[in-house]
C-alpha positions in Angstrom: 0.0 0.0 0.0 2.8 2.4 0.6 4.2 1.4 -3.0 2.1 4.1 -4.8 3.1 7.1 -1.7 6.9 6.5 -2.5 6.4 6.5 -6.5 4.7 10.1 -6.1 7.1 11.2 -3.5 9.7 10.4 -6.2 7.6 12.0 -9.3 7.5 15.3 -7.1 11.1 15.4 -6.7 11.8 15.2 -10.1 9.0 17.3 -11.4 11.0 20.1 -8.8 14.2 19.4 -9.8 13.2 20.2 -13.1 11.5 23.3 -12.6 14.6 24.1 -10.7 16.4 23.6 -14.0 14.1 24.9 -16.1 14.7 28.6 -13.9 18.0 27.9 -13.8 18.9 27.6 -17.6 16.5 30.6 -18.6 18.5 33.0 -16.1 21.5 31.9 -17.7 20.0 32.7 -21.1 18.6 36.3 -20.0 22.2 37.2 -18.8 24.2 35.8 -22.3 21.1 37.2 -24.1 19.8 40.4 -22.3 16.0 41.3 -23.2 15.8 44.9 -25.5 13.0 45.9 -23.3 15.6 46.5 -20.2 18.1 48.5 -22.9 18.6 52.1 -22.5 16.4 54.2 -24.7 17.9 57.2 -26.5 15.9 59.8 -27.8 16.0 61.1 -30.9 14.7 63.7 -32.8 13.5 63.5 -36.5 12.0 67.6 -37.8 10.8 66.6 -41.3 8.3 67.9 -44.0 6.0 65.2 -43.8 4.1 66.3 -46.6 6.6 66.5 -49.2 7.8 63.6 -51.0 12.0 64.0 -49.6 10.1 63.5 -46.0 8.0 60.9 -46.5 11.2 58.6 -48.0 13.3 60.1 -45.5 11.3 59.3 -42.8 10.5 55.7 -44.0 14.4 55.1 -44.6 15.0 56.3 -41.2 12.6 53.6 -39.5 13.6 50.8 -41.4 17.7 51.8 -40.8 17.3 51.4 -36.9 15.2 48.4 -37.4 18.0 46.7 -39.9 20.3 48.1 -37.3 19.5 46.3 -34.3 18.4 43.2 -36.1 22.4 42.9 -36.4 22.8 44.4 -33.3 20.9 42.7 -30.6 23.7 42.9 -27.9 23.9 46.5 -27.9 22.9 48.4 -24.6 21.6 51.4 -26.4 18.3 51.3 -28.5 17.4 55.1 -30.9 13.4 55.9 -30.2 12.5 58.4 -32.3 10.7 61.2 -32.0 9.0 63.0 -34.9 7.5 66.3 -35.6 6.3 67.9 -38.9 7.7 71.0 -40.3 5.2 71.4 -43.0 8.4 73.0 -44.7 7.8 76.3 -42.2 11.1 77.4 -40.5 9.4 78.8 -37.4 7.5 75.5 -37.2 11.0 74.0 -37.1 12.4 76.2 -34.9 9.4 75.5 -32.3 9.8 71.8 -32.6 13.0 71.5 -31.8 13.0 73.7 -28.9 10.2 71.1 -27.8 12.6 68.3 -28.4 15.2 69.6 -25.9 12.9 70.7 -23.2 10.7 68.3 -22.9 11.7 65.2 -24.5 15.7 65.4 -23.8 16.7 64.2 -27.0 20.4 63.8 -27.5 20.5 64.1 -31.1 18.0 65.3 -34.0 18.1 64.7 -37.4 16.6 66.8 -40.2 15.2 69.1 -41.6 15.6 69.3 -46.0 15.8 73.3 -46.4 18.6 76.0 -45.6 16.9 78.5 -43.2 15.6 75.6 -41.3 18.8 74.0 -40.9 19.9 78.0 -39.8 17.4 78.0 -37.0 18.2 74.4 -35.8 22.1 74.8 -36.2 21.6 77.8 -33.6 19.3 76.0 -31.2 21.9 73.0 -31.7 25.1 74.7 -30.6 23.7 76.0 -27.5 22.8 73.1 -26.6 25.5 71.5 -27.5 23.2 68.3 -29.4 24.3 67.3 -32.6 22.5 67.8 -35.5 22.5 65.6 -38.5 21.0 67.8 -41.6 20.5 67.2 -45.5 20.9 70.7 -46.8 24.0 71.5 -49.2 24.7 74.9 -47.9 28.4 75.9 -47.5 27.9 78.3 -45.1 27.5 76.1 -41.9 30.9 74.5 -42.5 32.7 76.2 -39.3 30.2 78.9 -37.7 28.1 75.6 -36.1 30.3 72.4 -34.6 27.3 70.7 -33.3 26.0 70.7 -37.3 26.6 67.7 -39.1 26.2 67.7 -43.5 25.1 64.5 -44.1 24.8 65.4 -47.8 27.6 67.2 -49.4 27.9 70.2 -49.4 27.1 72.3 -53.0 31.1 73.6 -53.3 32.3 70.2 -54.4 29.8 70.1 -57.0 30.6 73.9 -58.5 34.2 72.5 -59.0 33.2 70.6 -60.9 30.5 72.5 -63.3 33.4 74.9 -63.1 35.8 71.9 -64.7 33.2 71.0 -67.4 32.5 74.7 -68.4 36.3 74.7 -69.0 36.6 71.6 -71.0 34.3 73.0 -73.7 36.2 76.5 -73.5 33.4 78.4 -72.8 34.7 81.9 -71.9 31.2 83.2 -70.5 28.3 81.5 -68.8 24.7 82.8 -67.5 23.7 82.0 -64.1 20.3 81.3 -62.8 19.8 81.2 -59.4 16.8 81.0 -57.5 16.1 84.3 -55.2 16.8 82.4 -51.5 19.1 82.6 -48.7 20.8 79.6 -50.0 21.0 80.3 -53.4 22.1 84.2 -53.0 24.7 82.2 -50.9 25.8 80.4 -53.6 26.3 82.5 -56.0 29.9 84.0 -54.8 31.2 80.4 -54.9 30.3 79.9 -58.3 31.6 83.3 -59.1 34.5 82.5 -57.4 35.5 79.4 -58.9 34.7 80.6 -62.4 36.7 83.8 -62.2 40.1 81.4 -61.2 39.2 79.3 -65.0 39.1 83.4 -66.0 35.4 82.5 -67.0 33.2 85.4 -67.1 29.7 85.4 -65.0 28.1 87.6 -68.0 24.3 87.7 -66.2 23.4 86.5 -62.9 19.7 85.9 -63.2 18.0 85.3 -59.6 14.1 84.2 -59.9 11.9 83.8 -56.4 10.0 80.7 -56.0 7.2 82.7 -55.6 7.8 84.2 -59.1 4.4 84.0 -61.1 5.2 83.2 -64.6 5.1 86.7 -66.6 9.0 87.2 -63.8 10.2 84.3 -65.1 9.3 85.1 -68.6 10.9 88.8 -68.1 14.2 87.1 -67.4 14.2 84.6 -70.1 13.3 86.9 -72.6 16.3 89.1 -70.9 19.2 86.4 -72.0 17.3 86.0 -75.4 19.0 89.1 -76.3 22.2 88.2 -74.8 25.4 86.5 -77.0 26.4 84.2 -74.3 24.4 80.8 -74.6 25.7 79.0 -71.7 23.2 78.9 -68.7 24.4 77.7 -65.4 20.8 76.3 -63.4 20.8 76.5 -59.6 17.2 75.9 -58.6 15.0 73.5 -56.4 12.6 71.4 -58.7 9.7 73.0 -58.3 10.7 76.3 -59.9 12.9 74.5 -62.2 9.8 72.8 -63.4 7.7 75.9 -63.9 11.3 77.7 -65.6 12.2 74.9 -68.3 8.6 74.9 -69.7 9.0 78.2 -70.4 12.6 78.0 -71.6 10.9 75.1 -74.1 8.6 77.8 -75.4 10.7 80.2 -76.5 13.1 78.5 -78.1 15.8 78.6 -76.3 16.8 75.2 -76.0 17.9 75.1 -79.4 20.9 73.7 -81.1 23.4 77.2 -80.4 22.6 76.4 -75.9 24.3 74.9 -73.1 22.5 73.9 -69.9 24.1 73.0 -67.2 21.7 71.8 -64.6 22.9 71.7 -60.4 22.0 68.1 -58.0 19.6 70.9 -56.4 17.2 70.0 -59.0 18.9 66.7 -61.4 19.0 64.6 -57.9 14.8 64.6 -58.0 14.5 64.5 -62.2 13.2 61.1 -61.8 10.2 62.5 -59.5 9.4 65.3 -62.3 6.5 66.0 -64.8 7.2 63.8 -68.2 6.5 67.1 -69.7 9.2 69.0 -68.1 11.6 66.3 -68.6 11.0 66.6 -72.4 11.5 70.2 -72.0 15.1 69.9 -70.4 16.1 67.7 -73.1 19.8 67.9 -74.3 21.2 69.5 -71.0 23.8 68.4 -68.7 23.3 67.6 -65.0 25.2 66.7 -62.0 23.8 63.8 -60.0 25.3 62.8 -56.4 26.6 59.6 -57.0 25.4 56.4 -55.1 27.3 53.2 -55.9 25.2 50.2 -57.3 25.3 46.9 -54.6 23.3 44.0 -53.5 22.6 45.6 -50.3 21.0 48.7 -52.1 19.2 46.6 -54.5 18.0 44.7 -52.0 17.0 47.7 -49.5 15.1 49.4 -52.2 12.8 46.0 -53.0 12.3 46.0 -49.3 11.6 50.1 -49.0 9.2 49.8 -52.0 7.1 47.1 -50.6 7.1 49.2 -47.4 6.6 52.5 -48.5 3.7 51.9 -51.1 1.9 49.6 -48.1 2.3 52.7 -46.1 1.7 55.7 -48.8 -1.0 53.7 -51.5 -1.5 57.1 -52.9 2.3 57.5 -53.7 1.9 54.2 -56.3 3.3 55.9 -59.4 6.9 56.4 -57.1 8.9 53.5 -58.0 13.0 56.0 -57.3 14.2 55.8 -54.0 16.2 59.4 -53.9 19.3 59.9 -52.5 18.0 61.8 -49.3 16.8 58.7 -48.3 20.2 56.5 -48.8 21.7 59.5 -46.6 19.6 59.5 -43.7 19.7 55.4 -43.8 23.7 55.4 -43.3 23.2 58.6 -40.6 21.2 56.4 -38.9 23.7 53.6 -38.6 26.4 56.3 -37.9 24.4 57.2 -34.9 23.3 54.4 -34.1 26.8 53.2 -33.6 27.8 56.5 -31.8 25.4 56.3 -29.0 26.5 52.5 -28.2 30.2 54.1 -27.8 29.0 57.3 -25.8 26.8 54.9 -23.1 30.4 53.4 -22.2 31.8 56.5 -21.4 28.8 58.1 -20.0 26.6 55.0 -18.4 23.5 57.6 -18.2 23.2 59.3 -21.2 19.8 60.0 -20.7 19.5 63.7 -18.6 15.9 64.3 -16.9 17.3 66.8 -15.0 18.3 69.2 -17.5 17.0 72.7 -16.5 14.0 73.8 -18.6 14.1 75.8 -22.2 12.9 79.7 -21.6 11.2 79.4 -25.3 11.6 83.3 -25.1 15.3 83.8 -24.1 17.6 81.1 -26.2 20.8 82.2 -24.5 19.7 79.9 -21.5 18.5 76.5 -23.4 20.4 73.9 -21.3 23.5 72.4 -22.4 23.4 68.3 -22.9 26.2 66.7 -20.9 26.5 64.5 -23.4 26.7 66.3 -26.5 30.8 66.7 -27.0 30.9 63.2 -26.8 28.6 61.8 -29.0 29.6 64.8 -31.4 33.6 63.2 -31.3 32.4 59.7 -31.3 30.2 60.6 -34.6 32.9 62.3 -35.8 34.9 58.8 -35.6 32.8 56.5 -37.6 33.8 55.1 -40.3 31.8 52.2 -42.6 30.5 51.4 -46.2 27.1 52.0 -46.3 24.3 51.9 -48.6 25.8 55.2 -50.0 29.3 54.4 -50.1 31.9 55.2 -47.7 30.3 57.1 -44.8 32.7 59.3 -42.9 32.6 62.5 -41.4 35.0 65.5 -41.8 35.2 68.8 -40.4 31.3 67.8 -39.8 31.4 67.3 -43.1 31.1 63.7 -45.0 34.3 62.9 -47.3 34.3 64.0 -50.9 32.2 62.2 -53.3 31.6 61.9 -56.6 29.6 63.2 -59.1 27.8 61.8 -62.6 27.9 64.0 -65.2 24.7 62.9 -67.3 22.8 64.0 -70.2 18.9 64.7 -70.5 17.9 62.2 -73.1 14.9 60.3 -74.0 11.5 59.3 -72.1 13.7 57.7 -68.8 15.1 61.6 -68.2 18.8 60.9 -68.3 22.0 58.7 -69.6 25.4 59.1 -67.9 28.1 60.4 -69.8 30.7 60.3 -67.2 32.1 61.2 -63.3 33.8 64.2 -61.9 35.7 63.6 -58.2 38.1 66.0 -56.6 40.6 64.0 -57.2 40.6 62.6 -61.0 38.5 65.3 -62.5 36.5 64.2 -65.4 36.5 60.6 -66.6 34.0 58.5 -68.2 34.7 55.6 -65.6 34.0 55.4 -62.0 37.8 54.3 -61.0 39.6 54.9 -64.0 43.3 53.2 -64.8 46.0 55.3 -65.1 46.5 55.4 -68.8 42.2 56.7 -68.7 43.0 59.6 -66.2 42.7 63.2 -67.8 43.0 66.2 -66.4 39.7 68.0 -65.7 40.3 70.7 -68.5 40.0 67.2 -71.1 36.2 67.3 -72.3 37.2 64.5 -74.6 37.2 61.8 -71.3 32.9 62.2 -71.5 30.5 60.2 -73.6 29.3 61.4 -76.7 26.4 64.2 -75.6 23.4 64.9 -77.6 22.9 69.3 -77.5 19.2 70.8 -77.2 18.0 70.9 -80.5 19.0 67.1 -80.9 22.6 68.2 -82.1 25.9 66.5 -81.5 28.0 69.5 -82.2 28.7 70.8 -79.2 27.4 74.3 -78.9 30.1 77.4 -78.9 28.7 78.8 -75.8 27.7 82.6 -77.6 25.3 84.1 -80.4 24.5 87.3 -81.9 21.9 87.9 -79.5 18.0 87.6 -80.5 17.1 91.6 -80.8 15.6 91.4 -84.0 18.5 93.5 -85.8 20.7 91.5 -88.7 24.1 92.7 -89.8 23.9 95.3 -92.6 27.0 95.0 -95.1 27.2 97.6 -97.1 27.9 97.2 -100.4 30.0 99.8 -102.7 28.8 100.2 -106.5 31.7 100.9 -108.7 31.6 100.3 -112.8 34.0 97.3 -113.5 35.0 94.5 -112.3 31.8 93.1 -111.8 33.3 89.7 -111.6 34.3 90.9 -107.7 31.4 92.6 -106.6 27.8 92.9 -109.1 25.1 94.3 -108.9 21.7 93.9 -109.8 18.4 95.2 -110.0 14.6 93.8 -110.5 13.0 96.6 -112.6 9.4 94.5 -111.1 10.5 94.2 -107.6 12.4 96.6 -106.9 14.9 94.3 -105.2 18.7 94.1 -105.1 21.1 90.9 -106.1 24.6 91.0 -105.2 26.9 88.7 -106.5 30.7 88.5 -107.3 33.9 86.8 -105.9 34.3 89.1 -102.8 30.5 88.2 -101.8 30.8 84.4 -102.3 33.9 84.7 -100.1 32.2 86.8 -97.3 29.2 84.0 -97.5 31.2 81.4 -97.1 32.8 83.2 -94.0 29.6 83.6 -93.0 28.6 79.8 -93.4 31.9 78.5 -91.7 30.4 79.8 -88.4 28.8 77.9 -85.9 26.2 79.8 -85.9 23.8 81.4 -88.2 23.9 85.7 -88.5 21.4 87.1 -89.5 22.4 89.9 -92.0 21.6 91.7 -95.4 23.4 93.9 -98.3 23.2 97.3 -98.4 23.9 98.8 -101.3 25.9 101.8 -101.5 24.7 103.3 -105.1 23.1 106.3 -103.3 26.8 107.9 -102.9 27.2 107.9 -106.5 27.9 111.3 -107.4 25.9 113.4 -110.0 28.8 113.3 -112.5 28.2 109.7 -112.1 31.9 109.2 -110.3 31.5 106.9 -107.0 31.4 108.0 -103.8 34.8 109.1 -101.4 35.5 107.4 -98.5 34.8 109.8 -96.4 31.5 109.6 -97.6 31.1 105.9 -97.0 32.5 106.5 -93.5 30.2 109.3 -93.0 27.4 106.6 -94.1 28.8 104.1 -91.5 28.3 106.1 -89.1 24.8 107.4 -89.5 23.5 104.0 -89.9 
């Protein structure tokens, strides 16, 4: 009878044993494996247009990079939360959301925004507080004044080397600039200026057009360089008024077969996301894209980011381009990412609640993060190939890239025609050999370009300019040698024919050029005297000068 008591005494010391085990092994486990939920949560801040098509992929790259990032990185001690607020574009709306971010969320870095005045108002706000901040604008003018602001795109004097480079290859000796009527284009323009003037290129017009412009402005100034010889046109706008200016451009006939356009990344880095109409309007120009190295990994990201994005934005169907903005802010993330893990070590509380509070009216006393110098040096460090190539940071500045030189061309908007980089100028190949290299003055190293006007000559860069007026020759009449200059009249018509040796050589002058002159004979009978002797000349001179 007892038989059955000691069988269940034994059952009940295994079945504890076990559970003893059991506890035993999945303590173990939590301390090889430690749970995310008990990792310490930085907070970020992401100030985006959310209603623009750069914030939308920005902000869709920028989830699925710290997802991706921790997937790798599971042991890390440090997980990015982000926090978001919407710009709607507005500085001030910027400039009050990040002051929100530091008071009352405490974030330790913020990432964003896309334009130039609100990356002024944030770089300011960032300083003081001494918390990085990773932007996407291109302006040059933040590159010393603000050490707490990162360039995660590069910045727009890299790229005017190089339009400066191409515009020398073809030995243009004068160039038009349009510019669009902004802080950050009016800052702009001296670079360009700048770096011209050193190839002792001449700025002949500088054209600035608001973004506000309606379109009888922008119609004033085109119809301003209609009248002007030069006929190479430098374009440093953002899309939208680039899209409203090349329509009109398209109209007037000025891209014809005697024009150059060269077209800024400002506006050739979003082509893909522009009006088939304006793209058929640009056709024949130049453009400088920022270059992003093909790889599995980005072919693979942007399958995965399509899939995402279109499940999350089913009225953005038609976009099938991830844009380089969003590349950018995918490595930034990682960069940060990384940076935080490597600040926790040094400072095991990163987190500051007891930061003294933002006066949102006095921004001399916004409380300075205790943090902030390290995570700016430790961002300042990283170094890795990312989805956009080699991300590194320099001077708060990411290392010089380069840039494809492409041509506007057919229904897909563009074709490469080949790479500028700082260091081997133009060439037609990404990493060209040795025997390949050519100096940047060596327009011979790019792909064969089809011109506006579907013309493969390329264009001399100038024009007699499109008053109206046409070159008068005049035309002496002398009796005799009518085998050098004849000439004829219609008794019906009234109308004069010249001919002779000396005027088939001046036509054929005349023909030689690149361009056509308008012009027309003027016949100098009138001076023949009474007696019926010609003219003196003095009298044609006098003539010459009344005309």
């Amino acid at each position: 009878p007892f038989a059955p008591m000691e069988i269940r005494r034994k059952n009940l010391t295994t079945l504890a044993f076990l559970i003893f085990l059991s506890l035993l092994i999945t303590q173990l486990l939590a301390q090889l494996n430690p749970s995310p939920s008990v990792a310490n949560e930085i907070q970020v801040g992401v100030i985006l247009d959310m209603g623009s098509w750069v914030g939308k992929t920005v902000h869709s790259c920028i989830t699925m990079a710290i997802s991706d990032f921790y997937v790798l990185n599971s042991h890390y001690k440090t997980r990015i939360v982000l926090q978001t607020r919407d710009s709607q574009g507005e500085p001030l709306r910027a400039l009050s959301a990040v002051l929100d971010l530091l008071e009352n969320i405490k974030v330790q870095a913020v990432i964003g925004p896309e334009t130039s005045l609100e990356a002024k108002f944030l770089a300011v706000v960032g300083d003081k507080a001494k918390v990085p901040i990773l932007c996407f604008t291109t302006s040059a003018s933040f590159s010393t004044e603000y050490p707490y602001f990162l360039q995660v795109a590069q910045d727009e004097t890299t790229q005017f080397k190089g339009i400066a480079a191409v515009v020398e290859s073809f030995k243009w000796r004068n160039i038009i600039l349009i510019y669009e009527d902004t802080d950050n284009g009016r800052e702009a323009v001296p670079y360009l200026v700048d770096l011209f003037q050193e190839k002792d290129i001449h700025v002949a017009y500088k054209s600035a057009i608001s973004p506000l412009a309606i379109d009888n402005q922008i119609l004033e100034e085109l119809h301003k360089i209609m009248t002007m010889q030069t006929t190479t046109i430098i374009v440093h706008v953002s899309p939208s008024l680039a899209s409203r200016l090349f329509l009109h451009v398209k109209r007037l006939g000025l891209m014809s077969e005697c024009y150059a356009w060269i077209i800024t990344d400002k506006t050739m880095n979003l082509l893909h996301f522009m009006d088939s109409s304006v793209i058929e309007s640009m056709q024949g120009a130049l453009g400088f894209n920022s270059y992003i190295p093909s790889s599995n990994e980005l072919y693979n990201f942007t399958l995965r980011w399509r899939r995402k994005f279109h499940s999350e934005e089913p009225n953005y169907m038609e976009v099938m381009e991830l844009n380089v903005f969003g590349v950018w802010a995918y490595d930034a993330i990682w960069a940060l990412a990384r940076a935080v893990e490597r600040t926790i070590v040094k400072i095991p509380q990163i987190r500051e609640d007891n930061t003294s509070r933002l006066n949102l009216m006095d921004l001399a006393n916004i409380g300075v993060s205790k943090s902030g110098s390290i995570l700016l040096s430790e961002i300042s460090q990283i170094r890795f190939k990312g989805l956009s190539g080699e991300f590194q940071l320099m001077n708060g500045k990411p290392i010089s890239k380069p840039f494809e030189i492409v041509n506007v061309i057919g229904h897909k908007g563009e074709r490469r025609v080949g790479f500028w980089t700082l260091k081997d100028g133009i060439t037609r190949e990404m990493y060209p050999s040795v025997q390949k290299k050519y100096p940047s003055s060596h327009s011979g190293t790019l792909e064969a370009i089809i011109w506006p006007g579907g013309s493969t000559t390329t264009p001399k860069g100038w024009v007699m300019p499109m008053s109206g007026k046409k070159l008068r020759i005049g035309v002496p009449f002398r009796p005799g040698f009518k085998e050098f200059v004849n000439m004829d009249v219609d008794p019906q018509t009234n109308a004069t024919t010249v001919t002779g040796f000396c005027i088939d050589v001046f036509k054929a002058a005349i023909d030689a050029l690149q361009h056509k002159i308008p012009y027309e004979f003027i016949p100098l009978s009138s001076l023949v005297q009474a007696n019926g002797t010609p003219g003196t000349a003095n009298d044609i001179n006098l003539l010459v000068c009344l005309c």
